[in-house]
C-alpha positions in Angstrom: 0.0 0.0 0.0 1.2 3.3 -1.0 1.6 5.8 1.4 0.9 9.7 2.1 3.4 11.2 -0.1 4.1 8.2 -2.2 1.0 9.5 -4.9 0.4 12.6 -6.4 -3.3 13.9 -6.1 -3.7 16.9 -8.1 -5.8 19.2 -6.9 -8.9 18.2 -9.6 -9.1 18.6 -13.0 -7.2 21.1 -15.2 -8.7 24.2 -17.5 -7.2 26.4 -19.7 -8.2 28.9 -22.3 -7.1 31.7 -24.5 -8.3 34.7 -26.6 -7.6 37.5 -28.9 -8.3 40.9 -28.0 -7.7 41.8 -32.0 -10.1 39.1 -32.7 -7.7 36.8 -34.6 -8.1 33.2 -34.9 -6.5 30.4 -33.7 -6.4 27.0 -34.3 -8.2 24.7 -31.5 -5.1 22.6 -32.1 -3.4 25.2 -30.1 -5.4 24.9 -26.6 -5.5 20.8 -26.8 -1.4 21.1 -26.8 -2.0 23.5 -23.4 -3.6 20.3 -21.9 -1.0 17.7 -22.4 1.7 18.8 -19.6 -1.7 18.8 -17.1 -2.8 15.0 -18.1 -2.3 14.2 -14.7 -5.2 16.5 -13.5 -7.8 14.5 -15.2 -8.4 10.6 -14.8 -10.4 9.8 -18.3 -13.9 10.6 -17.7 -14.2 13.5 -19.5 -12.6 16.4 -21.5 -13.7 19.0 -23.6 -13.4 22.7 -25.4 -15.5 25.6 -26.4 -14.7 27.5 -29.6 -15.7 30.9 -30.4 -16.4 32.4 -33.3 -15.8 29.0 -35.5 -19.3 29.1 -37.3 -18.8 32.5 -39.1 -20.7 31.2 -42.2 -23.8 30.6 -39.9 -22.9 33.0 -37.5 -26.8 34.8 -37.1 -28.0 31.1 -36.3 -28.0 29.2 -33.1 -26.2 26.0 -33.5 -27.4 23.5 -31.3 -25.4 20.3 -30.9 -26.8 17.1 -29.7 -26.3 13.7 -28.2 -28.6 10.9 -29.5 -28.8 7.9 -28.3 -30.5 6.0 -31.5 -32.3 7.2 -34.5 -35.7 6.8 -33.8 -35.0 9.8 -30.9 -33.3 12.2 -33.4 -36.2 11.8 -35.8 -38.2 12.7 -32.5 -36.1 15.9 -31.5 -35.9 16.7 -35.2 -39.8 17.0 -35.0 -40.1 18.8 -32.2 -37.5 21.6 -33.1 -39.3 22.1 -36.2 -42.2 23.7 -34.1 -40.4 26.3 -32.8 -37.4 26.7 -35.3 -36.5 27.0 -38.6 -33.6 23.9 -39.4 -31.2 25.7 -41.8 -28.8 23.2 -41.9 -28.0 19.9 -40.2 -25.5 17.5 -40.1 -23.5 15.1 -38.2 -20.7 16.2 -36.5 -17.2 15.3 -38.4 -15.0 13.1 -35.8 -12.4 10.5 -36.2 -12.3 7.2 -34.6 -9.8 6.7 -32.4 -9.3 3.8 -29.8 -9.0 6.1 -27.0 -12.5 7.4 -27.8 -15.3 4.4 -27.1 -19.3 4.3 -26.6 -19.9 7.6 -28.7 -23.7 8.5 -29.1 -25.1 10.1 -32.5 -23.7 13.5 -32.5 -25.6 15.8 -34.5 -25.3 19.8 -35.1 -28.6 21.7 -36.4 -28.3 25.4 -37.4 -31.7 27.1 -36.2 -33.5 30.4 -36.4 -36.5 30.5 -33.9 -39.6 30.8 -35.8 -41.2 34.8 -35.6 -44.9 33.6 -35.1 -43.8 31.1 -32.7 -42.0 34.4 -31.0 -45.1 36.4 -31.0 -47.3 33.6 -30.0 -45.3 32.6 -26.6 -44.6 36.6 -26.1 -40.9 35.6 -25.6 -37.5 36.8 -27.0 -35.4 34.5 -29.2 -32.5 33.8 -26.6 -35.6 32.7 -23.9 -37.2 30.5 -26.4 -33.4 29.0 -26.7 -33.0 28.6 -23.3 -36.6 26.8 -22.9 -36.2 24.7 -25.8 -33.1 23.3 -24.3 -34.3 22.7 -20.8 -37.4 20.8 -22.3 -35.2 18.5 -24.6 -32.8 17.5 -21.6 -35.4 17.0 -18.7 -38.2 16.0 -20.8 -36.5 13.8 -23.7 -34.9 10.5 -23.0 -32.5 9.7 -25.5 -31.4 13.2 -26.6 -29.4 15.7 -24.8 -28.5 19.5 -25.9 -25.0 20.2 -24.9 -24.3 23.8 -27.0 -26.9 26.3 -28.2 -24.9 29.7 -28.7 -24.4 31.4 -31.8 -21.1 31.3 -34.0 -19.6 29.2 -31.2 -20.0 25.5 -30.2 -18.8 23.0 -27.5 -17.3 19.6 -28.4 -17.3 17.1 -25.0 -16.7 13.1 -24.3 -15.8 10.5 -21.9 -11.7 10.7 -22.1 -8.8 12.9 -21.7 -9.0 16.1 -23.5 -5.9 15.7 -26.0 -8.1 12.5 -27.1 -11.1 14.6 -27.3 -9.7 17.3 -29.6 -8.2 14.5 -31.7 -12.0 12.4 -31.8 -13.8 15.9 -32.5 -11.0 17.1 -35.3 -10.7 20.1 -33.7 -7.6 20.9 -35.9 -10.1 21.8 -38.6 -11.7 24.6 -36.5 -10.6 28.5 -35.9 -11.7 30.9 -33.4 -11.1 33.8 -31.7 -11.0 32.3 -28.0 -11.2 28.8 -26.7 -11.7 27.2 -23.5 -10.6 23.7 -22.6 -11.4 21.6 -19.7 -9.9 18.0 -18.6 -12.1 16.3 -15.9 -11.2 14.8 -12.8 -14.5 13.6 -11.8 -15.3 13.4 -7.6 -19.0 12.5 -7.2 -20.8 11.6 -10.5 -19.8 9.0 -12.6 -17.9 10.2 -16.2 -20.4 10.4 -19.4 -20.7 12.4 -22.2 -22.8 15.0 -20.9 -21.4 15.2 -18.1 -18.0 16.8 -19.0 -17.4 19.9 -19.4 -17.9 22.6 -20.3 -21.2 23.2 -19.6 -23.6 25.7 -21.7 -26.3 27.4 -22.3 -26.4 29.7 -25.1 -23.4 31.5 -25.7 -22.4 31.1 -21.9 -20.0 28.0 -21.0 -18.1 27.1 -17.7 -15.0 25.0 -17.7 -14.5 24.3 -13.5 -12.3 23.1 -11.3 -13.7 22.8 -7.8 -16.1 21.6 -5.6 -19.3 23.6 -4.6 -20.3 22.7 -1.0 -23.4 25.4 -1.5 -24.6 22.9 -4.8 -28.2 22.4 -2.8 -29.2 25.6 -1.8 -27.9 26.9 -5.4 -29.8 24.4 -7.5 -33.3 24.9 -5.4 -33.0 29.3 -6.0 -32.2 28.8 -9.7 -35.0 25.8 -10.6 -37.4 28.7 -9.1 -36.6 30.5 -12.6 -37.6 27.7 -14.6 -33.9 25.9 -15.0 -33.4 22.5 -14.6 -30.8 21.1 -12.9 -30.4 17.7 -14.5 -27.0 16.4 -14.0 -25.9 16.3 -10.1 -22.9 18.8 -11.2 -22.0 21.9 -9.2 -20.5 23.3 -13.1 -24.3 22.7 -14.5 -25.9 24.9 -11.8 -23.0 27.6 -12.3 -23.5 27.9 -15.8 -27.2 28.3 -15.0 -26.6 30.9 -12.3 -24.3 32.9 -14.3 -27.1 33.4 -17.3 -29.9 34.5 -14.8 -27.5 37.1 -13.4 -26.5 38.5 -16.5 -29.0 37.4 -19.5 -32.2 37.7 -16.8 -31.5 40.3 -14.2 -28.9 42.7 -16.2 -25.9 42.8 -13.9 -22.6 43.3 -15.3 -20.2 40.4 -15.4 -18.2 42.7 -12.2 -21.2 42.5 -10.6 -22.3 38.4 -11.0 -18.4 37.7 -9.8 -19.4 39.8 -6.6 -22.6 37.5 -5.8 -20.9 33.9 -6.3 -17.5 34.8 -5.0 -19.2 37.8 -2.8 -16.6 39.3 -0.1 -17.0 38.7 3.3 -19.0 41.3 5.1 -15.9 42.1 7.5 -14.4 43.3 4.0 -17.3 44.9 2.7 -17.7 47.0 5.6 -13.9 47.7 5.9 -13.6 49.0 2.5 -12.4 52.6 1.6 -14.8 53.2 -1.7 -18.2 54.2 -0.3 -19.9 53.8 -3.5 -18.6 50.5 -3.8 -19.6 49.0 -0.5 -22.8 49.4 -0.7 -22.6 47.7 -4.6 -21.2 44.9 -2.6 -23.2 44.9 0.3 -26.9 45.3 -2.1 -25.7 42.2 -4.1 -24.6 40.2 -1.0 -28.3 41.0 0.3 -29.9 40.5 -2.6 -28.4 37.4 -4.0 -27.9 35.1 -1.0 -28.7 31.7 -2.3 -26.1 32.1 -5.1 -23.2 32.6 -3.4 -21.2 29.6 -4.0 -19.0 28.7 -1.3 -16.3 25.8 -1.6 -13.1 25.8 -3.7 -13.2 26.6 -7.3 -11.8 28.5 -10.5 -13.9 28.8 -13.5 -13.5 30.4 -16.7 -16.6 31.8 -18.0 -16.5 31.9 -22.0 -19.0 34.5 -23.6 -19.4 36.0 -26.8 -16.6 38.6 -27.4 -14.7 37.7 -24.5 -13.4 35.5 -20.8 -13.7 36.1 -17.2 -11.4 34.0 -15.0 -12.6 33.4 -11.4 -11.3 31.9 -7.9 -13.0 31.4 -5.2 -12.7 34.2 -2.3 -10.2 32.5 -0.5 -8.4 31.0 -4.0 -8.3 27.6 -2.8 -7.7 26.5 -6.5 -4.9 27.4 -8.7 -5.3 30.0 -11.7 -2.5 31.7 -13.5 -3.0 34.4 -16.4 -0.3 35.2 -18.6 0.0 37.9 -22.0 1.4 38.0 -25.0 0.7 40.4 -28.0 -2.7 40.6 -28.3 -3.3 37.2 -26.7 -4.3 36.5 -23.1 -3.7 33.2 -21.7 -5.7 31.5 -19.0 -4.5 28.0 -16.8 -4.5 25.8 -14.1 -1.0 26.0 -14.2 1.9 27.9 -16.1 3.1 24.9 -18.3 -0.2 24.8 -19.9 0.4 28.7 -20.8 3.9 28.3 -21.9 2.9 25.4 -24.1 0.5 27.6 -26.1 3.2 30.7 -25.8 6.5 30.0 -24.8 7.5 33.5 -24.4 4.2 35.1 -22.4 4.9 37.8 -20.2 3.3 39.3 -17.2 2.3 36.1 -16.0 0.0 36.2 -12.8 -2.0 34.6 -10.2 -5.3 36.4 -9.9 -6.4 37.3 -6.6 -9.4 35.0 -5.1 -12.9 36.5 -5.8 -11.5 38.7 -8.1 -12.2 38.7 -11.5 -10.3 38.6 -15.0 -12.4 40.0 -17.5 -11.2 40.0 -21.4 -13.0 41.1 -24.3 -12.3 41.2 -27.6 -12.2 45.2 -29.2 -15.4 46.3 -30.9 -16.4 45.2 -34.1 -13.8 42.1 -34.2 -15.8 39.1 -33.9 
């Protein structure tokens, strides 16, 4: 029997991502090499990346892509979208078999526009009609599970390590102006193909690394607002939490960072900015249930930009690095210097605060 010191235990799974602030693309190629020198942070039950910006030729559709477990539920879902979308184009999404990759579902992408009488009918925008649509297929639909629905971005997920995802899903073949990567070290659910990250909903995906002790008193606030928390993951509820906040109630991406990694009120009340303790101390009142307490760092992707976040104490690792017009986001520096050798300015964010890039105006 090995003993204490004789094994490493990494400190849960690994995430990476970068971005162009001049809106260039990059290869996906080039954040699968940032998760090779973390392999040991994940264990083979799940891996996966979010590209941005990769769909420019159906960039003013949502593209939804799906898990199917047979074709008789696909011709089902297919149906059902029709009601409330217009299909523009479908196909299966390209992959390569590889032995590492094994038990793949049907993995389909459909192009949509929501329907305008089906808008006017239910009295809802098109982003709230996304949303719905993709909480009905996954709680309500056996068989079929939604697992990207932004526009002119998508997610690509399975059950192994992420340098065997990005080989499986080709993602060589795609460009973008920021990606997010993700290799999971699973604690309490089993690995399956919806289960690793990231998580999304529209154009908003988590990559995690963490545990959330507050998962309970999160999920039962947010499934007042109509989401469906369908997995047992803490990462599921964040993404959830993260669209209320900003899509539903308005706040700034500042402001959501400062209700799930709030300060503590001895801080609030000790700070200097007047104006800004009582920001603090209104969201910490008004927001209670989302707080999320436990350790963590997540990497929020979004359409024309990142936000890196620890926890308020930083109980998991997070290191930002520069170079040009490229910011760099990791669990760990090796991952950055693989994707840039030469990156300056490299940093470890302080916990609960966040690292918000966005791409300049007009160049996504």
């Amino acid at each position: 029997m090995k003993k204490e010191g004789q094994v490493r235990i990494p400190s849960g799974c690994a995430i990476a991502a970068v971005i162009s602030k001049e809106g260039k693309k990059m290869s996906g190629a080039l954040v699968a090499e940032a998760m090779k020198p973390m392999h040991e942070r994940s264990n083979g039950l799940g891996g996966g990346f979010a590209g941005y910006g990769i769909y420019p030729e159906y960039k003013d559709f949502y593209a939804l892509h799906l898990f199917f477990d047979d074709r008789e539920v696909r011709r089902t879902c297919e149906a059902y979208l029709r009601e409330y979308f217009e299909i523009v184009f479908s196909e299966l999404i390209p992959t390569r078999k590889i032995p590492e990759i094994t038990d793949e579902p049907i993995i389909w992408r459909y192009f949509v526009a929501p329907l305008k009488s089906m808008l006017a009918s239910m009295q809802l925008d098109e982003k709230e009609l996304v949303a719905r649509t993709v909480m009905n297929i996954n709680t309500r639909m056996d068989g079929a599970y939604v697992f990207s629905s932004g526009k002119n971005m998508g997610t690509f997920k399975a059950v192994g390590f992420p340098e065997d995802v990005a080989a499986f899903y080709r993602l060589e073949e795609y460009e973008g102006y920021s990606w997010t990567a993700h290799g999971r070290y699973p604690t309490n659910t089993p690995g399956w193909w919806g289960g690793a990250h990231p998580f999304t909903l529209l154009d908003y995906s988590i990559v995690h690394n963490g545990e959330i002790s507050s998962y309970d008193a999160n999920r039962r606030f947010i499934e007042m607002f109509g989401y469906k928390c369908t997995l047992q993951t803490d990462t599921e509820v964040i993404t959830y939490i993260m669209d209320y906040l900003v899509r539903v109630q308005g706040l700034t991406l500042s402001e959501a960072a400062g209700v799930i990694a709030a300060p503590f009120w001895s801080t609030i009340e000790g700070g200097a900015d007047e104006k800004l303790q009582k920001t603090r101390a209104y969201l910490r009142a008004a927001f209670p249930s989302l707080l999320i307490t436990g350790p963590f760092s997540i990497i929020l992707g979004f359409t024309g930009g990142l936000m890196a976040l620890n926890d308020r104490l930083k109980l998991r690792s997070m290191v930002v690095g520069e170079k040009d017009d490229r910011v760099f986001i990791a669990s760990e520096e090796a991952a950055i210097r693989t994707m840039e050798p030469d990156a300056r300015n490299v940093w470890a964010p302080a916990g609960g605060e966040p690292v918000i890039v966005r791409v300049k105006e007009g160049a996504y």
